[in-house]
N, C-alpha and C positions, 0 to 999 in steps of 0.2 A: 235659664237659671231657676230653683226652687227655693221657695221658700226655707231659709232653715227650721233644723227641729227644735222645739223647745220642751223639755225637759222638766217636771218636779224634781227638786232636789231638798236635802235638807243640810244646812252647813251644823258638824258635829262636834267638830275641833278649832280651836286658833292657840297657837302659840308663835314666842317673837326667837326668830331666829337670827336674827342680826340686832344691831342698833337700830331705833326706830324701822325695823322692818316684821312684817308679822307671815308665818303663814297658816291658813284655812286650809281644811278638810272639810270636804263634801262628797256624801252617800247620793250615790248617784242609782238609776235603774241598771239594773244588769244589761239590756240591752244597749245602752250607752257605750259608745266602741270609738277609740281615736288612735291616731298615728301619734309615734312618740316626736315634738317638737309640734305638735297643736295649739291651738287655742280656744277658748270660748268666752264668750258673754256672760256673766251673772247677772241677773234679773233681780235687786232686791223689791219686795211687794209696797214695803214704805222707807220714806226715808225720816229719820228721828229729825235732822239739821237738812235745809235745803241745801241743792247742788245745780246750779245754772245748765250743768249738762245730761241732769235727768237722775234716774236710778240703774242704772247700767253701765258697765265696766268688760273691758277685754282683760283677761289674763291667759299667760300661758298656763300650761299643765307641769309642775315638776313631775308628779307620779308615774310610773310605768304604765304603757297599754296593758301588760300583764296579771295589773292587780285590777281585778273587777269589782264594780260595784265603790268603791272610793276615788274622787282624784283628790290632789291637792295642787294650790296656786299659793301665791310670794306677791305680797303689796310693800310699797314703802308707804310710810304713815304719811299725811298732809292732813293741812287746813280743808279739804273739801269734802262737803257733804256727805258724800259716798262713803268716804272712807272715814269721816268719824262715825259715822253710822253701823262701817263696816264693822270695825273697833269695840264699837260698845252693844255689837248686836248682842241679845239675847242666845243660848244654846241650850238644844238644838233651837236652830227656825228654819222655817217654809223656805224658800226660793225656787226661783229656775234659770236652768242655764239652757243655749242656747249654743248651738254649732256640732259639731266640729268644725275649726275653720284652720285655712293657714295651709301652706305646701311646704316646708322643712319638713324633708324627714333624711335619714342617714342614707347613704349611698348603698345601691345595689353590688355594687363591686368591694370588696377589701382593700381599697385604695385608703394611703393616709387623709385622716380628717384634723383641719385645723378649724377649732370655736374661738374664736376673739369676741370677752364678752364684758360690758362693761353693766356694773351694779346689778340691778333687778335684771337687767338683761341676761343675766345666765339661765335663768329661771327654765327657758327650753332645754337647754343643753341638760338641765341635772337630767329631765326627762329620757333625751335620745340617750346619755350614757348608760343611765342604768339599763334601759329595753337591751344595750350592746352588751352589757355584761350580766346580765338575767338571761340573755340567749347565747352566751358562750360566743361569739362573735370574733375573732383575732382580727377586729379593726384597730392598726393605732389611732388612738387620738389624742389629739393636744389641747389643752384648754389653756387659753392665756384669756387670763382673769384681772381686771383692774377698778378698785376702788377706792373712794378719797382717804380710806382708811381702814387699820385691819379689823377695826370695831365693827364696821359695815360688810364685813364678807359675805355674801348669803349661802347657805348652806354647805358650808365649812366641815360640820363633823359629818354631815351626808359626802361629801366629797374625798373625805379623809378616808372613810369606808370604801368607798367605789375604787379608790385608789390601792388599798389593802389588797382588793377581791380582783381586780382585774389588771393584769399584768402588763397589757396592750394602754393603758392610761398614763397618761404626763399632765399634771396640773403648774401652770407657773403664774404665780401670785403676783401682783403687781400694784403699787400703793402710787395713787394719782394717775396722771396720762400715759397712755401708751406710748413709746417714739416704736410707730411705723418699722424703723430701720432696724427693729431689735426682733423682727419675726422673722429675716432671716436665720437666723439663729436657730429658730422652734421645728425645723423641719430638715430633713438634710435634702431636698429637691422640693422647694415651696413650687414650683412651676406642675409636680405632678399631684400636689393634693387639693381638694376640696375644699373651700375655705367658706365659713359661715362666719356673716359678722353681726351683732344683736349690742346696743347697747345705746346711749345719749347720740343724738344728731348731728355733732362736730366730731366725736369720736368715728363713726360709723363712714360719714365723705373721708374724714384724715384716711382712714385704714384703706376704703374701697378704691382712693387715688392712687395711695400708695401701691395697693398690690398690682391693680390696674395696668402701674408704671413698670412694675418687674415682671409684666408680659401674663399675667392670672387673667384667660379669658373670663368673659362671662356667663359660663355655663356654668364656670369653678366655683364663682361665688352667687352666695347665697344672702337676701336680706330679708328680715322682716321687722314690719315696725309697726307696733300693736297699739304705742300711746305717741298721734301723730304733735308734734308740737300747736300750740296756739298761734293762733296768728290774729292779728287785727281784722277787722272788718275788711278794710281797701284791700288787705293779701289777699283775701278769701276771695271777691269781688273780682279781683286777677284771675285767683286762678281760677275759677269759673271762667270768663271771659274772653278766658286766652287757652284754655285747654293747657293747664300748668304740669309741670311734668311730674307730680307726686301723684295724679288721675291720671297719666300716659304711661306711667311704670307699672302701676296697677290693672292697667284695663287694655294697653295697646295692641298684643298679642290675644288679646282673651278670641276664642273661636265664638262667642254667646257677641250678640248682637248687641253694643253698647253706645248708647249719643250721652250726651248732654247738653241743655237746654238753658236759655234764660227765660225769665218766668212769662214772657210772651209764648213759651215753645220753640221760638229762634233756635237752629242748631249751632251749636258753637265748638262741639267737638264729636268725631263720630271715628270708631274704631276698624279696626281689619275685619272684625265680624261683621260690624254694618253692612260694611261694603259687601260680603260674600252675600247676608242675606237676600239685601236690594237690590245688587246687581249695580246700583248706582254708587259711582266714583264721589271719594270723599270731597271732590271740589264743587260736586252735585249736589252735594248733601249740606254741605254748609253755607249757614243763612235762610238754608227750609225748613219749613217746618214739615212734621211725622205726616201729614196727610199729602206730602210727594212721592208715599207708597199705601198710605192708608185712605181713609177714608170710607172705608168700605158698608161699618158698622149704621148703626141705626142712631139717630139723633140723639135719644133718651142715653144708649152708652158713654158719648162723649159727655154732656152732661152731667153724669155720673162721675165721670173721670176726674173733672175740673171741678167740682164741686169736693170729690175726697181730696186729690193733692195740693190744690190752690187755697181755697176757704176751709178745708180740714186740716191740711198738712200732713193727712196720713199715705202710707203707702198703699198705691193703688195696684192690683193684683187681678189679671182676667185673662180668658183665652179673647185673642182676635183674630182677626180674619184679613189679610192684606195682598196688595198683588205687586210681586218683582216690577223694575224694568222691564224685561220682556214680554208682560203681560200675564205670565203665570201666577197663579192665585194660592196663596198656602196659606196655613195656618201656624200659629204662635201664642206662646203664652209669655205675655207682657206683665213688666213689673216695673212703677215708674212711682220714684221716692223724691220728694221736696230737697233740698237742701237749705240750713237754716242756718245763718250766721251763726257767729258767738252774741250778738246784740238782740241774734232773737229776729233774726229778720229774713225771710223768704228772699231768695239771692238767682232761685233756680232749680232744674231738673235732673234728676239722672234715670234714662231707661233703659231697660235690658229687654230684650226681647229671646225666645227659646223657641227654633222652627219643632214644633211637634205636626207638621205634616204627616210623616212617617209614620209617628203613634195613628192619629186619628185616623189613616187608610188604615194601619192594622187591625183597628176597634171597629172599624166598619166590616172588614175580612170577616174577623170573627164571629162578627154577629151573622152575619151571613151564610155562617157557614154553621153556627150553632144546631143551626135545628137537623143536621146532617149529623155533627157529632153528636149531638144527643143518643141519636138511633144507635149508632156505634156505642157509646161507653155505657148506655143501659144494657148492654146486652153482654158485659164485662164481669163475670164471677167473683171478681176482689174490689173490694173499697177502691175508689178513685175520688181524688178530691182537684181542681185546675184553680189556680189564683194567679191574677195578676200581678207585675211588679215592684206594687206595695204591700205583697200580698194580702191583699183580701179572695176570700172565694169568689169566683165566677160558676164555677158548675161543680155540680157531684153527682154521682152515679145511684142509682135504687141499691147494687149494696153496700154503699156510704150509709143514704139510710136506713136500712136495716142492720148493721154493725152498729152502728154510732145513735139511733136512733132518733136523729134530726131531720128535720124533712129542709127540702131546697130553702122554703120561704125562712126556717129558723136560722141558716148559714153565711145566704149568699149577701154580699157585701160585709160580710162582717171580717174582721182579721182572724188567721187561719189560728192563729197561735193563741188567741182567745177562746176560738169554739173548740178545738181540740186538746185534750188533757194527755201529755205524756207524762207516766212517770216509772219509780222504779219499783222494785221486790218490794221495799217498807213503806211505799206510798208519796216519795218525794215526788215533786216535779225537778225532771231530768232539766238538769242545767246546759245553757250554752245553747239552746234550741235557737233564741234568735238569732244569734252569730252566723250557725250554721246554716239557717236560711237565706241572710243576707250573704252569704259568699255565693249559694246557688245561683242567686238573681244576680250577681256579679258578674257572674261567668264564671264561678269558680269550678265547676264541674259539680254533681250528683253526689250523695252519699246514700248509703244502705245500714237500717240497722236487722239484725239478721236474729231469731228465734232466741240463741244461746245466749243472748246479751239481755234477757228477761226483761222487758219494756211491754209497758200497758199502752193501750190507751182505754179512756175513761168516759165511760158512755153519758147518756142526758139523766137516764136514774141511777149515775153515780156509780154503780159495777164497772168492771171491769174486765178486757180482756186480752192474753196475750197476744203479742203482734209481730210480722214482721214488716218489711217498710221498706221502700224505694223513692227517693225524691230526685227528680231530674230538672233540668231547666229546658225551655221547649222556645225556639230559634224563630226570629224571622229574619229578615234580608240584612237588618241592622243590628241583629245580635239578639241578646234575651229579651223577649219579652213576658215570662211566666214561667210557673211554679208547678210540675205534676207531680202529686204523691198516689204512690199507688202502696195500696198495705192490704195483710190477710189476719184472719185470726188465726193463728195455732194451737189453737187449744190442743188438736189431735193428735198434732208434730209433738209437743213436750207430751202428751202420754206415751205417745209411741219412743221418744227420748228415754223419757223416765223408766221403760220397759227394756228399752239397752242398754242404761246403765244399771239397772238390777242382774241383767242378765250376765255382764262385764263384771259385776261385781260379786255375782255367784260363782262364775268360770273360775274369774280372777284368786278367790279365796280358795275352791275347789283344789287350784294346780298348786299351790303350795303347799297340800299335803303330801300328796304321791313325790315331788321334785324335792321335800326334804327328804324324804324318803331314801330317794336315790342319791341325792348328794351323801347322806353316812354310810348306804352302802359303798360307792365308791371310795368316799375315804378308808372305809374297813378294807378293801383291796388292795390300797396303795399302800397303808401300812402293812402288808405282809402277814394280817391275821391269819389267813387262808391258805396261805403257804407261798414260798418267793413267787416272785414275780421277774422276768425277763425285762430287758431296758428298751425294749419296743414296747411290751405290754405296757410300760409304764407310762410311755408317750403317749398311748391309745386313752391309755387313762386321764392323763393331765387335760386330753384336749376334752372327751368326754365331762369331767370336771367344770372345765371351763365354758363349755353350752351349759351343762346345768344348771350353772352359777349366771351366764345370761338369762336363762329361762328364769330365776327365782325373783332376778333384779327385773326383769320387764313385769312378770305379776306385781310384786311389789310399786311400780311403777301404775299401773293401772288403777289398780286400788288407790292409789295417793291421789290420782287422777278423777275417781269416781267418787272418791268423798268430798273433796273440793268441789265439784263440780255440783256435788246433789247436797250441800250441806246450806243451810239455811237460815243451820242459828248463826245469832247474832254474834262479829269478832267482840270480842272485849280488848279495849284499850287500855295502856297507863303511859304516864308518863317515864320517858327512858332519859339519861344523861347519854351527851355524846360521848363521853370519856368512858364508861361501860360498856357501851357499842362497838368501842374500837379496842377495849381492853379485850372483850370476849369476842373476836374476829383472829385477833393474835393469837389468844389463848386456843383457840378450835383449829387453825388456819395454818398456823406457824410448822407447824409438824409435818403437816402434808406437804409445806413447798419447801420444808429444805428434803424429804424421803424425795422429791421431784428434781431439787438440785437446784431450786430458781429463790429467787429473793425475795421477799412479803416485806414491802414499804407500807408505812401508816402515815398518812399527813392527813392536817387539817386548816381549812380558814374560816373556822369558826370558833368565839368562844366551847371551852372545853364542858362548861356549864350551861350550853345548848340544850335545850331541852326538847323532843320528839314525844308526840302522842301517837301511839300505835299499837301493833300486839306483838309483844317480844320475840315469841317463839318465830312467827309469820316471815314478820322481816331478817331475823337472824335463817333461818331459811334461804331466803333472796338471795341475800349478800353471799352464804355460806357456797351455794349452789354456782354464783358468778362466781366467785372466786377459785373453787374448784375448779372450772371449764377454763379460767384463766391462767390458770397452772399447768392443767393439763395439755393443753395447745401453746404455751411457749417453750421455746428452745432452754435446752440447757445451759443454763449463768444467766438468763438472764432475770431480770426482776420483773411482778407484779405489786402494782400501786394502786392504794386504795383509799382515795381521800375524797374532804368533806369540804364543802362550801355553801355557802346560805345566800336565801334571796329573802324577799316580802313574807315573812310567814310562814317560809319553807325552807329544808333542810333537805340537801342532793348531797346521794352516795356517788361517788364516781371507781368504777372496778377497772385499771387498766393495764392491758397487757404488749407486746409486740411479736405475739407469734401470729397465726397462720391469717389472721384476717378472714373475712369472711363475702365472698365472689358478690360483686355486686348485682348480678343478675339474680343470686336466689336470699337477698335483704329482705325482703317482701314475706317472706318463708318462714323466715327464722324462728318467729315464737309460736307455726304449727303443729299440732298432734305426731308424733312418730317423724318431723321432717329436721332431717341432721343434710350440714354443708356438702356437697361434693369433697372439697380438701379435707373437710374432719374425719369424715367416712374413710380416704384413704389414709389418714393417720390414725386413726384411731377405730377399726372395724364394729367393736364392740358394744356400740353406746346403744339404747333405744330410742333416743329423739320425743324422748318426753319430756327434757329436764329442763328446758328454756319453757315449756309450755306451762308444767306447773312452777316455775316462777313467773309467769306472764297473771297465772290466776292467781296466785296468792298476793300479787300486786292490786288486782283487780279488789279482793277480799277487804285488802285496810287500805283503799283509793289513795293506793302511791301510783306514781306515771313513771313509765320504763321507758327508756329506748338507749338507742346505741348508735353510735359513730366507728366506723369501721372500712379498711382498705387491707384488700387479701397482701398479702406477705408485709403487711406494715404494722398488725395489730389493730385490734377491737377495744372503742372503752364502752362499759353499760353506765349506765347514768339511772339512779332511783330517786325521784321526787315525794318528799312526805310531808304531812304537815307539822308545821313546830310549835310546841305549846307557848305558853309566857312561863320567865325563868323561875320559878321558886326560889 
């Protein structure tokens, strides 16, 4: 087990969303990343009124994974320290939080979800709902809500909303106790859904017996419980002593190597992991103490040990060194925490132990094998940079230093994403970069960023130069253990770019003299100036006509293509009303789809008085362009729908239609230079396969986010993400 992270934060906001209930907003670091139904620790630095249980607090997260950079947590008010403290803090202030922690998160399947949540207990669930319905999600879920009164509801008009926007939602309110027997009721098959239950200690056994009783295994349900009750001294004393089962619920499946001790070391409770680690059976293990597989270390460590956890009471934190049952000797990183009554009194131990065997032969491999790589990746023409699993650097190549103009001793151990500077065209730094690291190190697979996407990196005297990039994750027996980036400069690639798209955009301009040319000649033909014309000549002509008119619309297309593409100035933004947005989509729109024969629906789930920052022309484009391609690919009578709904700060178009869908083999494709569907192509021969692409960059232009959901003969819907101002 690792240490968790801890975090600077600053809390920015409180306000009381219930009766004596308040909630906090906290700016958190961008890299700060949690699953929705998390939690974490707040850290406050002091406390105004003492608190017998410190300055530290667990709360869930109501906020979405999706909104970065903010969460927000839900307290009810009390008499204790903390929380008058919390109460009357000063804003902003300093603190830190600490985790992610906690395993609730919503099911990978679309199977029904039922939340039974009593008071502050809902507090996860606002979270897991909104990420379901901020991701479009067709989960149902049910929330059966109960508290001593409707004064106390906690986030009521956030709930009220979620309920508007997501159609998959059922809220049922409940004032005082739950009766059990009334949640058959809330599902039409409770046997085949998921059932979470969060709330007071007697509410939570009532529910989890009851469902228990009506055959809900326990994979189905779900508990977590962030504020454990108090107990007396002699409790606590138990359950230490007896290995009580609120530390067997917690710890007895854990695969991490888990005891607990009385404060002789005595084991008194030892986990499934123990035993895998030691080899030795729990009946072995209780009553010994840790040096019935340890004892390995050198005198001055234990000393160490018992000196921090016994006479300090802190947590003690070190790699050791211990050997199985059968004699084999591995290595481990030990974590071994006092436990301290409510009276303030040292009761006993809890240790964890993490075989890093595995890491430490790999860190011997590599060193061993360094000075081989070396010879290889110096002799490597592009930037190469290799970091380990925290990523920090471990190695870089001579043209790392020469690009970047750091030498080894400036880089190595330091974090990748401190020494190196990415950003964009006007000099940001490019967002989302630790994310994207951290999924690599995951396992998540590689990304590439590639020339046309204009990304720097930013050298040691501050210049700068274009790049392109490849980060991969690099395997051993146990899965990832590191980070390759390999990148080049292209300075030469964009001139040599910049020399096709002049030259694209000189052709481009070129062929539209001579092809209007030709197009009023032919017209002067077909009208008969010249003298009749036979009803073959006239065919010969139409079709003539009609290449011309594709030759005029792909120039056209090119050029729309190479201005976008090479234009630099800056968009200008305003503020747009939705109700104008959707009045002048009608107004443009409406003509083409009834000459089409199909139906143009308008809806909305957002105030009409929504307000969008963007550039008018840009996105009226977007929309105009989907909407066309939506018309033109459905069937006759039927309709295309084009509606709005809002999340955290943003405002998504959604274009949808039910014709031809789009093959899922060429998704991938779709928003390519010149590349049109298989089925479009035979419906529709005509098109140049430009037109999703310049709506893909003029997305890119005013950083709105496209994509699309789509099954061939079922229909395509595109989805526009923008950001939304505050309302004037």
């Amino acid at each position: 087990m690792t240490a968790p992270k801890i975090y600077n934060a600053q809390i920015v906001g409180r306000r009381e969303i219930a009766q004596d209930t308040f909630e906090i907003e906290c700016r958190v670091p961008d890299e700060f990343t949690f699953t929705a139904g998390q939690y974490v620790w707040l850290i406050l630095p002091t406390l105004k009124y003492d608190d017998p249980r410190g300055s530290r607090r667990a709360f869930s997260i109501a906020s979405s994974p999706l909104r970065k950079g903010v969460i927000t947590m839900a307290f009810r008010a009390s008499g204790s320290g903390f929380k008058r403290t919390l109460r009357e803090i000063t804003l902003p202030s300093e603190v830190q939080i600490a985790g992610p922690f906690g395993h609730l998160s919503l099911p990978s399947e679309d199977r029904p979800v039922v939340m039974v949540a009593g008071g502050i207990g809902v507090t996860p669930f606002i979270s897991m709902i909104r990420y379901a319905t901020e991701t479009l999600r067709p989960l149902p879920i049910v929330l059966v809500y109960a508290n001593t009164s409707p004064a106390r509801v906690v986030y009521a008009d956030v709930l009220s909303e979620l309920q508007a926007r997501n159609e998959y939602l059922t809220v049922a309110h409940h004032t005082g106790a739950i009766e059990p027997q009334r949640l058959r009721d809330v599902t039409p098959d409770m046997r085949f859904a998921e059932w979470f239950v969060i709330g007071p200690q007697d509410m939570s056994i009532e529910v989890g017996n009851f469902l228990q009783n009506e055959g809900i295994t326990s994979k189905q349900l779900h508990f977590e419980e962030f504020y454990p009750a108090r107990k007396d001294r002699m409790e606590q004393e138990r359950m230490v002593s007896d290995g009580a089962d609120i530390f067997k619920m917690a710890v007895e499946r854990s695969s991490s190597h888990i005891i607990i001790t009385n404060t002789d070391g005595r084991i008194l409770f030892a986990n499934d992991g123990a035993e895998e680690v030691t080899q030795f059976s729990k009946s072995e293990l209780l009553g010994q103490t840790p040096r019935l597989w340890g004892g390995l270390m050198s005198l001055e460590f234990y000393q160490d040990m018992w000196q921090t956890i016994k006479v300090e009471r802190k947590i003690f934190r070190g790699e050791i060194h211990n050997r199985r049952k059968n004699g084999e000797e591995y290595d481990a990183m030990a974590h071994i925490s006092p436990i301290i009554s409510m009276d303030d009194e040292l009761i006993g131990f809890v240790g964890t132990e993490e075989d890093i065997t595995n890491q430490k032969d790999t860190q011997r491999r590599l060193e061993h094998r360094e000075a081989q790589d070396r010879a290889i990746i110096s002799s490597i023409g592009e930037g190469l940079v290799v970091m380990d699993n925290d990523g920090r650097i471990i190695m870089i190549n001579k043209a790392f230093e020469d690009l970047l103009q750091f030498t080894e001793m400036d880089v190595r151990g330091r974090f990748a994403l401190d020494v190196i500077r990415r950003e964009d065209d006007a000099g940001n730094d490019i967002a989302g970069r630790a994310e994207a690291y951290a999924k690599v190190r995951a396992g998540g697979g590689g990304y590439e960023i590639l020339p046309e996407q204009n990304q720097y990196f930013v050298r040691k005297d501050k210049t700068r130069f274009p790049i392109a990039l490849k980060v991969s994750p690099f395997f051993a027996k146990n899965g990832v253990v590191g980070t390759v980036a390999v990148f080049r400069d292209v300075t030469r690639e964009k001139e040599l770019e910049k020399m096709r798209v002049d030259f694209l955009s000189l052709a481009s301009h070129q062929l539209r003299t001579p092809l209007s040319g030709t197009k009023w000649l032919i017209e002067t033909l077909q009208r008969g100036t010249l003298g009749p014309i036979t009803d073959k000549q006239r065919a010969y002509l139409d079709e003539l006509y009609e290449s011309n008119e594709r030759m005029i619309k792909l120039a056209s297309d090119i050029l729309s293509v190479v201005r976008l593409e090479s234009a630099a100035a800056v968009v200008e933004k305003k503020d747009l009303l939705v109700r104008d947005i959707l009045a002048n989509i009608k107004r443009q729109m409406d003509s083409v789809a009834k000459s089409a024969q199909v139906s143009l629906q308008m809806t909305s789930a957002v105030d009409q008085d929504r307000v969008v920052h963007t550039n008018e022309d840009m996105l009226m484009n977007i929309l105009e362009s989907l909407i066309f391609n939506a018309i033109n690919y459905s069937p006759v009578g039927k309709e295309v729908v084009v509606s709005v709904f809002g999340g955290d700060g943003n405002v998504v178009f959604a274009v949808q239609d039910s014709g031809i869908g789009i093959p899922a083999e060429e998704k991938q494709h779709i928003f390519g230079r010149f590349y049109r569907a298989s089925n479009a192509k035979r419906m529709r021969p005509s098109g140049t396969g430009l037109g999703l692409y310049l709506v893909s960059v003029l997305a890119k232009r005013i950083s709105a986010v496209i994509w699309f959901d789509s099954e061939e003969n079922k229909g395509t819907t595109f989805f526009v993400r923008i950001h939304s101002a505050e309302k004037k």
